[in-house]
C-alpha positions as CSV (number, residue, x, y, z in Angstrom):
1,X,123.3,112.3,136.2
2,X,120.6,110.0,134.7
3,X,119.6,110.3,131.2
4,X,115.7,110.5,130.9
5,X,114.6,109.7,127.3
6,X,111.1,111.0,126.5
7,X,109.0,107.9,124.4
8,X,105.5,107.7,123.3
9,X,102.9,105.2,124.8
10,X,99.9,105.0,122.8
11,X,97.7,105.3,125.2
12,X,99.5,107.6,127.2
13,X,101.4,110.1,124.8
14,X,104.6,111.1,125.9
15,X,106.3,109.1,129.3
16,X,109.7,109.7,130.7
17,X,111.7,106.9,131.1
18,X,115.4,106.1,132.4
19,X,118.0,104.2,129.9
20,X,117.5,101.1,132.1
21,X,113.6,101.0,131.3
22,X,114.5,100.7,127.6
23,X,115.9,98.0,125.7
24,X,117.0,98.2,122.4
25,X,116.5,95.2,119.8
26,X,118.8,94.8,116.5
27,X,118.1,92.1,113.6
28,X,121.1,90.3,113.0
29,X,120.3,89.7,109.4
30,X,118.5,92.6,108.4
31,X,119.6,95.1,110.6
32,X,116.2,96.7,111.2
33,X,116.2,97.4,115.1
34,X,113.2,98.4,117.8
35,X,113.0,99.7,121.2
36,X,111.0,98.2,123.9
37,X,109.4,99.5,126.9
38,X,106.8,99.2,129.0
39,X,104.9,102.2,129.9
40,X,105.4,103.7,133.4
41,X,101.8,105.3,133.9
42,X,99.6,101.8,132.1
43,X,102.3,99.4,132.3
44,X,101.4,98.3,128.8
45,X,104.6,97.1,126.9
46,X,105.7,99.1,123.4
47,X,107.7,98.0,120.7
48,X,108.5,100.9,118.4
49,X,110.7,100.8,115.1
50,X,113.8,103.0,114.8
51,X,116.3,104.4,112.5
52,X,120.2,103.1,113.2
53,X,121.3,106.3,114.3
54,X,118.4,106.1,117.0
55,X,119.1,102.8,118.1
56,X,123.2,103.7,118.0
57,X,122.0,107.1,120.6
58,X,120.3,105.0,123.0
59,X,122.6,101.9,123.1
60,X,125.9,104.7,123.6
61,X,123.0,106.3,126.1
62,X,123.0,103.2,127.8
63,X,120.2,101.2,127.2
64,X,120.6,97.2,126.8
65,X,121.1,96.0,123.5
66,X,119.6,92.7,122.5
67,X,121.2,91.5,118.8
68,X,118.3,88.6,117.6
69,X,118.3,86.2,114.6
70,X,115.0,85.1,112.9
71,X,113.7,81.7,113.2
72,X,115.0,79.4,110.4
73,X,111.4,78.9,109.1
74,X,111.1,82.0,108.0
75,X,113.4,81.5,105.2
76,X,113.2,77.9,104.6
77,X,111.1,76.3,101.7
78,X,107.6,75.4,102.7
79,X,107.0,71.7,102.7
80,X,105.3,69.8,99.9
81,X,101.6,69.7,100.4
82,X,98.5,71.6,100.3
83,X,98.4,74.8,102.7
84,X,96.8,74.5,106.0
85,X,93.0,75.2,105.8
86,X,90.5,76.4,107.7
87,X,88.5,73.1,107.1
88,X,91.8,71.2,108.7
89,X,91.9,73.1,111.8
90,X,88.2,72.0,112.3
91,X,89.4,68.6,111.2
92,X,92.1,68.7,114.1
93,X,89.5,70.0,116.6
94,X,87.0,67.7,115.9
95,X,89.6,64.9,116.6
96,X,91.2,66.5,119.5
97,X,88.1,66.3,121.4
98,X,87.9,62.9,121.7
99,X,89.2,60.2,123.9
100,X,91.2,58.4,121.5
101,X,92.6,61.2,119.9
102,X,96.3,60.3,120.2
103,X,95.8,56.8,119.3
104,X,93.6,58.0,115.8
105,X,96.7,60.7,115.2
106,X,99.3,57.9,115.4
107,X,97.3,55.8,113.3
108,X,96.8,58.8,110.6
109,X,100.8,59.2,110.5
110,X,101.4,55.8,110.0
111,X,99.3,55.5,106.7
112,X,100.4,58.8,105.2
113,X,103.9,57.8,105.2
């Protein structure tokens, strides 16, 4: 007997969905955990938080649980600098958008350091 676990899209309200159509995500280092979908009637994909005991009743349900780490950057020490601006993204634009732009990039990097 299949187990059907009602969800809510929100666009859609309430969709039925089979334990294969879910898949359950759990933060290594925090522990904090969502469940994924993608809505049967818009096919728009979900993401919703849950408890542990919700994510423990859908991965002993059956649904595929995915254990993830976060990136390294996110708790590394910024470099030295200024922050990235606004102005240097226009900066970067402006010299993206020309020919030589790799060239004048290389150049850039050699005299900063």
């Amino acid at each position: 007997m299949a187990t059907l676990i009602r969800a809510t899209c929100r666009d859609c309200g309430d969709v039925e969905l089979g334990t294969s159509d879910l898949v359950v995500r759990l933060c290594e280092q925090t522990e904090g955990g969502t469940y994924v979908f993608r809505c049967p009637v818009c096919t728009t994909p979900v993401v919703r938080p849950a408890d542990r005991p919700t994510l423990e009743l859908l991965v002993s349900s059956g649904c595929r649980l995915e254990v993830w780490r976060a990136p390294a950057e996110l708790t590394e020490d910024r470099p030295p600098g200024a922050p990235f601006t606004c102005d240097d993204l226009i900066d970067f634009h402006e010299l993206i958008c020309g020919d030589d732009w790799f060239d004048e990039l290389l150049t850039s990097r050699r005299r900063d350091g």
